[in-house]
N, C-alpha and C positions, 0 to 999 in steps of 0.2 A: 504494500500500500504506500502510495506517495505520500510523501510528509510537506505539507506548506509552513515553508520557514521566507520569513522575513528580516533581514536586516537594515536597521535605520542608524544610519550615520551624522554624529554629530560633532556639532563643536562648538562650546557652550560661553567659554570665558575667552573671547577669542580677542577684545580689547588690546591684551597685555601683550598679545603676539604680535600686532599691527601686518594683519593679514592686507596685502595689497588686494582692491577694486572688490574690497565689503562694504556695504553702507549697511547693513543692520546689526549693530554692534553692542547696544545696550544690554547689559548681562541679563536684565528683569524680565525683557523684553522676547530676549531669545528662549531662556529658559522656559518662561509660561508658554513659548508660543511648539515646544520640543515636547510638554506633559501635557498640552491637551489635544498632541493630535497624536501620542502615544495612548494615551488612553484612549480616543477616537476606533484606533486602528483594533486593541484590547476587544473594544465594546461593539464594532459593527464590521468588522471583517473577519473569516473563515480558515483565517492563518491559525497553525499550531503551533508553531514555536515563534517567537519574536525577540530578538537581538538586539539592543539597544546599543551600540559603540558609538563613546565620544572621546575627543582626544586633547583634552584640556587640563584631565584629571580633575577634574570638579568635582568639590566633596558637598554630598546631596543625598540622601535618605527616599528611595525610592519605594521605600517596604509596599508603599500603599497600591503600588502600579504594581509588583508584583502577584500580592491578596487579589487586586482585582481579577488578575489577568488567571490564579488559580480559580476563583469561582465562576470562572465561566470555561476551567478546562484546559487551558492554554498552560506553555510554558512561558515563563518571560525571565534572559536575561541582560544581566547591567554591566558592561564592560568599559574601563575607563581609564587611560593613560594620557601621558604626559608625551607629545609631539618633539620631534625634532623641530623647535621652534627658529633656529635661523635657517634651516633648509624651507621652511614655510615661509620665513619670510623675505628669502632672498627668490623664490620660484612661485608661490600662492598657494591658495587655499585647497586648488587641484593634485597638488602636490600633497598636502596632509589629506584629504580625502582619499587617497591611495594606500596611504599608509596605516589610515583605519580600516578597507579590509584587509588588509594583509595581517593586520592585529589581530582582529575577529574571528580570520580562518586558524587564525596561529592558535588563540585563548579562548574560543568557544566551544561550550560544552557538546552543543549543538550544529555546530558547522565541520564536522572531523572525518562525517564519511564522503569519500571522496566520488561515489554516483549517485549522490542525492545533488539537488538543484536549489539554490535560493534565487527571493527578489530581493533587489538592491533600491532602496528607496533613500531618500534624502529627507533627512528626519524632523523638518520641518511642514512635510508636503502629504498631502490625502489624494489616493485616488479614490475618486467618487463611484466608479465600477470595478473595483480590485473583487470583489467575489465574483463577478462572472467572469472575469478574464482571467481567475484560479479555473473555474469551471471549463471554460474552453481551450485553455492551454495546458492544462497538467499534465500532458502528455509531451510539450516539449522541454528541452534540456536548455537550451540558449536562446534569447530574446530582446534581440537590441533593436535598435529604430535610427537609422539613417537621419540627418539634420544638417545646416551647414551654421560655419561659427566662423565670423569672422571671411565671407563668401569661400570658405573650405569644406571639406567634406568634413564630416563627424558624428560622432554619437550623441544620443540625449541622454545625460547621465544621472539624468533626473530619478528614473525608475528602468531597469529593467532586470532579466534573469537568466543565472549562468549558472552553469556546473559547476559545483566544487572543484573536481580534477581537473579539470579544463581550463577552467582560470587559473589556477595553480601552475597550471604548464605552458603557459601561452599568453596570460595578462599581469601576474603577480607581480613583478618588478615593473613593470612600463611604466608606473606613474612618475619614476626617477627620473624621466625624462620631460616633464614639467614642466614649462617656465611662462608663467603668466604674463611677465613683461615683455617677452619674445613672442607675444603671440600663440604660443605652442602650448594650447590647453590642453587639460586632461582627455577632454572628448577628441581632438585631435588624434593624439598618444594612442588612446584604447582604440578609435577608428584603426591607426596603422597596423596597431598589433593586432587588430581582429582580421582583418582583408589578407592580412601573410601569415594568418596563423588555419589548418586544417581543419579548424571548428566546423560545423551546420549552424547557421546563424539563421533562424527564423525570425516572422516577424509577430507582433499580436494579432490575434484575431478582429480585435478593434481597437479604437484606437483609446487610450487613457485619459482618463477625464482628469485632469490634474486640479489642486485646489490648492492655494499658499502662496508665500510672496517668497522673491527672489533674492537671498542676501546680498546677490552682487551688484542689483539696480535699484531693488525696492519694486519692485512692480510684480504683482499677482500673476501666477500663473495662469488663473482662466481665460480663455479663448470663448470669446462671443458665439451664436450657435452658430452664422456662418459662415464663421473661420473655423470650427471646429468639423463642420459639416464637409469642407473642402477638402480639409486634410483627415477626414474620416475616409474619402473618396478615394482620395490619394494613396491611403494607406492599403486598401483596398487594391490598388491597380500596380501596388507592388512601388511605388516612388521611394518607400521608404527602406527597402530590402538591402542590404549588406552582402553584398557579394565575396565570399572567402576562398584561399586555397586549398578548400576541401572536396579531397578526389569525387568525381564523379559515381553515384551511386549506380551499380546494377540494379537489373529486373532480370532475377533466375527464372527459367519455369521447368518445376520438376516433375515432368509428365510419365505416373507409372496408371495405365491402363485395368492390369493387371492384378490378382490378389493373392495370388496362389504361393506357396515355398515361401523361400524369404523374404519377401515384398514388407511385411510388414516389419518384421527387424530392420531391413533396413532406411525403413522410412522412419522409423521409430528414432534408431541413430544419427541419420540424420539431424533429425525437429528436433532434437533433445540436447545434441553440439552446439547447432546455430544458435537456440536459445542461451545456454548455457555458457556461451563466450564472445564477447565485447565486440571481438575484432570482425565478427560477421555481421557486418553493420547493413550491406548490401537487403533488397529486398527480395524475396521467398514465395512463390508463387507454387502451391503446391495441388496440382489435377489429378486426382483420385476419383475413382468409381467408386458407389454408394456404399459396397460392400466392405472396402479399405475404409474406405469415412468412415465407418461405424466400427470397426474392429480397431483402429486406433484411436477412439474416443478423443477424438481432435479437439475438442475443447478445452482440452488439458492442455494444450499448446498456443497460449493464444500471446502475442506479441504483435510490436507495429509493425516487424519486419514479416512477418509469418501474412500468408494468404491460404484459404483452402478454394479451389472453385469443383464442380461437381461433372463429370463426363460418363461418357458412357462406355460402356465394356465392348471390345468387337467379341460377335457370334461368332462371326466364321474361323474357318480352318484353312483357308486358303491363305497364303503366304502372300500375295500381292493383292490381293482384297485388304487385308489385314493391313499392311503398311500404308495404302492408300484411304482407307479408314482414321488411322493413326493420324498420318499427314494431315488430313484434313480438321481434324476436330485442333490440331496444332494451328493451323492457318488464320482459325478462326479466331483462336485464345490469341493470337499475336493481335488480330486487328482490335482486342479489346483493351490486350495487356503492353503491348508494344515493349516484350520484354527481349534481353540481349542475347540471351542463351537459354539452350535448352540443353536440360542434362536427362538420359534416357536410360533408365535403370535395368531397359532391353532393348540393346541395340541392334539383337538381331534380324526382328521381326520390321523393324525401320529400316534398315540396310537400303532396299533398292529405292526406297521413296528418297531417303536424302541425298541420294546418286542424281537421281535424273531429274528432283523438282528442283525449282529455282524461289530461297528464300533470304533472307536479309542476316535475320537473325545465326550466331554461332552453333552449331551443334557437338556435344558431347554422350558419348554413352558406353556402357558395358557390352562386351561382348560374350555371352556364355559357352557358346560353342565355336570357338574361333578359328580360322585354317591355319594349318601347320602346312609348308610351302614343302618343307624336310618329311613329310610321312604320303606314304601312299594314297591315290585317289583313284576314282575311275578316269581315263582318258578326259572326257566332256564335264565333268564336275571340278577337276584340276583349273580344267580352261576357261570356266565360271569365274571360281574363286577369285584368277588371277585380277580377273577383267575386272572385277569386286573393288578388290583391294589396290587395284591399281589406280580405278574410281575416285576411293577414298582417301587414300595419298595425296590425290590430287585437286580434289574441291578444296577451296579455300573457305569454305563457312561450316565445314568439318573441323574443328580444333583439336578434339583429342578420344581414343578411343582404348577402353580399358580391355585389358586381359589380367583376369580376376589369375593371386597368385603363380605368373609366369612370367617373372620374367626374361626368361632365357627365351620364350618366344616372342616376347614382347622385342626381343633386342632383332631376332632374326624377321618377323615383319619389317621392321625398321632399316635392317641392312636390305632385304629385297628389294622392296619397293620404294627407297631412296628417299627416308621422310622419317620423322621425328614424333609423329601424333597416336602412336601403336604405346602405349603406357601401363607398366606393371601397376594392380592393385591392389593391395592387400584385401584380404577375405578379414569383415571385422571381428573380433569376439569381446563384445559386450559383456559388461557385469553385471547378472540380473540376483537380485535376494530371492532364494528358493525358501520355501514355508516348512520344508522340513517335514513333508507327508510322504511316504512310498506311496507312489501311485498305485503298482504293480497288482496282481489278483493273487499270487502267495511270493512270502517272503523266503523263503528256503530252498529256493533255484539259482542256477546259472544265469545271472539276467541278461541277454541279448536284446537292444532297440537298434531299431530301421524309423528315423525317425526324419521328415518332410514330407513334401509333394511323393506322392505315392503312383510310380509306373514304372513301365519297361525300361526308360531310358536309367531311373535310378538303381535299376538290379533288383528289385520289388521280386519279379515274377521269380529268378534267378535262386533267389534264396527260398522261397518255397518249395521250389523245382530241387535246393539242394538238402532238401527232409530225408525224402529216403536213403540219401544216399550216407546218412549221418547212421551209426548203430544206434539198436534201441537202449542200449547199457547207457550211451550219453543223451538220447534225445530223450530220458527222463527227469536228464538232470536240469535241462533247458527250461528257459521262457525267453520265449521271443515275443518281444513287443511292435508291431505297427503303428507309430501314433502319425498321425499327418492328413492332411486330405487327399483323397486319392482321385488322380485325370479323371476329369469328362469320360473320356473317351475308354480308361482302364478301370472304372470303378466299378461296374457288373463284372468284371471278370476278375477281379482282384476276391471281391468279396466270396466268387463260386470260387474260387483256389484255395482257400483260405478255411470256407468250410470243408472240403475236400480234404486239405490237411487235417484238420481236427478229426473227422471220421476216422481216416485211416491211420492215424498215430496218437489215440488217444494219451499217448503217456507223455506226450510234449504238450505243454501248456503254452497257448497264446493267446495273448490279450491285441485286441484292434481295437483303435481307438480314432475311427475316420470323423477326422475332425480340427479346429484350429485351438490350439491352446494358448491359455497366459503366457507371462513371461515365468511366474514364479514356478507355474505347472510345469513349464518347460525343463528350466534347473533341475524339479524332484524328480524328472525321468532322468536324465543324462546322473543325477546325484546317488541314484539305487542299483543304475545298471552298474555292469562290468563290462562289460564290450558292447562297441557300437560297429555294427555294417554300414558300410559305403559303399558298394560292387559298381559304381557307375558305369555304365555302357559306353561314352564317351572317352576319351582320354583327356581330353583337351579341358573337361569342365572342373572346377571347382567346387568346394563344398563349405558352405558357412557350419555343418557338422562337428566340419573336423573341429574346430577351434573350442565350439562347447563341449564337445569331448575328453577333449587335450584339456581344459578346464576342471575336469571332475576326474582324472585320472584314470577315464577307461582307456581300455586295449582298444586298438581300431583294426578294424579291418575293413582296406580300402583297396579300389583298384588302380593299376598302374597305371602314369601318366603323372597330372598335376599334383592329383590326391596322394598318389604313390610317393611322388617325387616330396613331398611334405613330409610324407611321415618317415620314409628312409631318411630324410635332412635332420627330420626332430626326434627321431630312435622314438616314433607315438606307438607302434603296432605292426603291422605286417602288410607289404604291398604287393597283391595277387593278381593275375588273371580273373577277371571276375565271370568262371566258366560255375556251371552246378557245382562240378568235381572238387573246384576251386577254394569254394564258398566251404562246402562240407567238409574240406580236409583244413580248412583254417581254424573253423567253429571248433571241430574236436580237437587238434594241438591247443585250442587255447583251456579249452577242457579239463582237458589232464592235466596240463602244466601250469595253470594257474597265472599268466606271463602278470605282469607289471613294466609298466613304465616310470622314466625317471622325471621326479620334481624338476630339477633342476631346468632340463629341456624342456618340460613342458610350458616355466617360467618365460622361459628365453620365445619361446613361439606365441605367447599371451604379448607381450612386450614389441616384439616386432609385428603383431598384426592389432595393433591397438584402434582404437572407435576414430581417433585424432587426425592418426595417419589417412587410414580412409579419407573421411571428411575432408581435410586438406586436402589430397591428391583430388577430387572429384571437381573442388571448387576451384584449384589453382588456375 
């Protein structure tokens, strides 16, 4: 919850300093005119905390503005030092106004964390709509208002609002450079430093009703209504806007269609990074189908940078329906979102659409099944590929394209086809708090899980297929777990195999579990089993498995390729042919021998495939 803090700036005995170009100087005068528009601000403004700093050190008994400012909730405190009195009066009063926040940020109770925001008020002066311009800008961080002094550019330093951190890094010394007799006001100073400093410098929503009279000339701040109505106008059309050296923000759009396997961890790790750190300030446009909206409960993600908008899922099964489906509902999101990149969390099903359409915006994406130039193909699918990839080397609005943990193909893409945009990326493994339930249906077996997207391409069928071939001395020792949702297209046949199994080997215990799990549910399966299967039918594909595996210290048994090449790299388990034969001669050595894996490695693979890394490489 955002905290409304105000600080108001004073300086009360300011006679004895001979502040150059003050005219309101009377100590009785100032003072009354400092506790009734504190208590004003106490008694009819929506601020939480209020700051009073003067730099006079004037001894004065505020208790009663305190009391007040307690019974109605608020904090209120009294910060009071003694100025560098001949630097104020060799430079002005701009000059000790500087030095009072830099005191305030230094000795306040209230002013110490560095991503909260105040308003900087002059402690003489009311605005007359300061609760609706809490109400309409609480959401910004800095808020200054263009003005000219002296026919130069400059700030109104009357009232506006900055970050703590950001002033601190960007304004906190400027005011040293001060000289009233030289022209070179404070409003000047903080103009400079603000247009060369990376800030966002927003402006108000409306414009500030100011109330009070000006030390320096004696004349009221209020503006007639239409002088105020003008530059209400003004403000409005942007005249008063501050333009800075702050990089130009993106517009991501991270378009997964899709729901199935890992879709949701990774969207999860995603929204949960960006949020979670500073430096992803860019904007997040994120197109999910209704099904993904609801299983990541995206409300839980809500920031200014974050967007969700709603699409539709493609039906079909045809491979160039499907990308021109893709493309399209993409074409559409750009003419609304007019955003810079688009990052594709399946880039293979896009492939021939971003080849042959012509669009503005950058594309990035994963690729799950990628070609290997070095392994065998048919004649005519070789001669695809090439045409593919040579494609994709070559569009300039292609920027980069992942190969999920490989990069030793990543490097040979790269040398073929004469280009730089073929990119290793880590497979992430998240840390999720498991609840500490066995899932399992008994606890006193061998526990084996086959655990995602459920079909042929995963070795699903493969490992039921390698039942019989297991003795029954071990297949009693067994439970093999299925948790995942299983294909469209494999799930009537997954299910008849499955009962089939159970008929004819009653003594092996399996639990199916066709379905999408928690994240915590997820942990108590990988946290009970002992060995996890990966036979993937692929070579080339990766598995976010392995990682929560290698996490909970099972034995893996995976096939050879990426997955192989993992676990031979991390000493996780065993890398097989993923044949019937295969499958059933791994399950039983793991059987009898009881394998383990080492901490240490498993450490070292947690560490190199971190959430960070991901997330970094995808947005780089």
């Amino acid at each position: 919850m955002n905290k409304n803090i105000i600080l108001l700036t004073g300086s009360i005995d300011i006679a004895r300093n001979n502040v150059p170009y003050t005219v309101i100087t009377n100590l009785s005068e100032r003072i009354n005119q400092y506790l009734a528009n504190i208590r004003k601000i106490i008694l009819h403004t929506n601020f939480d905390y209020i700051v009073f700093c003067e730099n006079t050190n004037y001894a004065y008994d505020y208790s009663f503005l305190i009391r007040l400012a307690e019974s109605r909730g608020k904090k209120m405190e009294i910060l009071s030092f003694q100025t560098n009195e001949t630097k104020v009066r060799e430079k002005g009063k701009g000059f000790g106004e500087g030095e009072i926040i830099k005191y305030a940020l230094t000795h306040s109770s209230y002013l110490q964390d560095d991503t909260l925001s105040f308003y900087k008020l002059t402690g003489r002066v009311f605005i007359k709509n300061i609760n609706v311009i809490l109400c309409l800008d609480n959401n910004k961080k800095n808020i200054f208002l263009k003005t000219k002094k002296c026919s130069r550019s400059a700030i109104d330093s009357v009232f506006f609002k900055v970050n703590i951190g950001e002033y601190k890094n960007y304004l906190l010394e400027s005011y040293k450079s001060v000289n009233d007799i030289n022209n070179n006001y404070f409003e000047h100073v903080y103009y400079e430093a603000l247009i060369h400093s990376p800030m966002k410098v927003n402006r108000f929503s409306i414009l500030p009703y100011q109330d009070g009279i000006s030390a320096s000339n004696g004349m009221r701040y209020n503006l007639p209504f239409i002088d105020s109505t003008k530059k209400g106008i003004k403000l409005y059309l942007g005249f008063y806007k501050i333009k800075t050296n702050q990089p130009r923000l993106k517009t991501y759009l991270i378009f997964e269609p899709y729901d199935s396997g890992h879709r949701k961890e990774y969207m999860t790790n995603i929204l949960s990074y960006i949020i979670d750190n500073d430096e992803y300030s860019d904007k997040y446009i994120f197109a999910f189908n209704s099904i993904l909206l609801d299983i990541l409960e995206c409300e839980k993600y809500k920031s200014d940078k974050i967007r969700f908008t709603l699409i539709s899922k493609p039906v079909t099964t045809n491979t160039w329906k499907r990308a021109m489906h893709e493309y399209n509902i993409i074409a559409k999101l750009y003419k609304q979102f007019r955003f810079d990149h688009v990052i594709l969390p399946n880039f293979d099903t896009f492939t021939l659409a971003s080849i042959i359409k012509k669009y503005k915006f950058k594309v990035s994406g994963i690729l799950y099944k990628p070609f290997n130039p070095k392994k065998k193909y048919s004649f005519l699918l070789r001669i695809i590929k090439h045409i593919q990839y040579f494609c994709i080397s070559r569009k300039k609005q292609i920027q980069s394209v992942f190969i999920l943990n490989n990069p030793k193909l990543s490097s040979i893409l790269n040398e073929t086809y004469v280009t730089d945009k073929f990119t290793n990326l880590v497979d992430p493994v998240p840390i999720y708090t498991p609840s500490n339930i066995n899932p399992y249906s008994q606890e006193n077996k061998i526990i084996g899980l086959h655990f995602g997207s459920l079909d042929e391409r995963k070795g699903t069928f493969s490992i039921l297929h390698s039942l019989p071939l297991i003795v029954p001395e071990i297949r009693e020792q067994l439970l093999l777990a299925f948790v995942g949702m299983p294909s469209v297209q494999s799930k009537e046949k997954i299910e008849h195999e499955i009962q089939n199994a159970k008929r004819m080997f009653p003594e092996i215990t399996i639990d199916y579990r066709p379905e999408f799990v928690s994240d915590d549910l997820m942990e108590n399966y990988y946290q009970f089993a002992q060995f996890v299967l990966i036979p993937y039918k692929h070579i080339t594909m990766s598995s976010g498995v392995l990682g929560h595996a290698a996490r909970w210290g099972n034995y893996i048994i995976g096939n050879k390729g990426v997955v192989g090449d993992l676990i031979n790299e991390y000493q996780l388990g065993e890398a097989i042919t993923p044949t019937n034969e295969e499958i059933a001669r791994a399950i039983t050595a793991f059987a009898t021998k009881k394998c383990t894996i080492n901490r240490e490695n498993v450490q070292k693979y947690l560490s190199d495939h971190s959430v960070s890394q991901f997330v970094k490489t995808l947005f780089t």
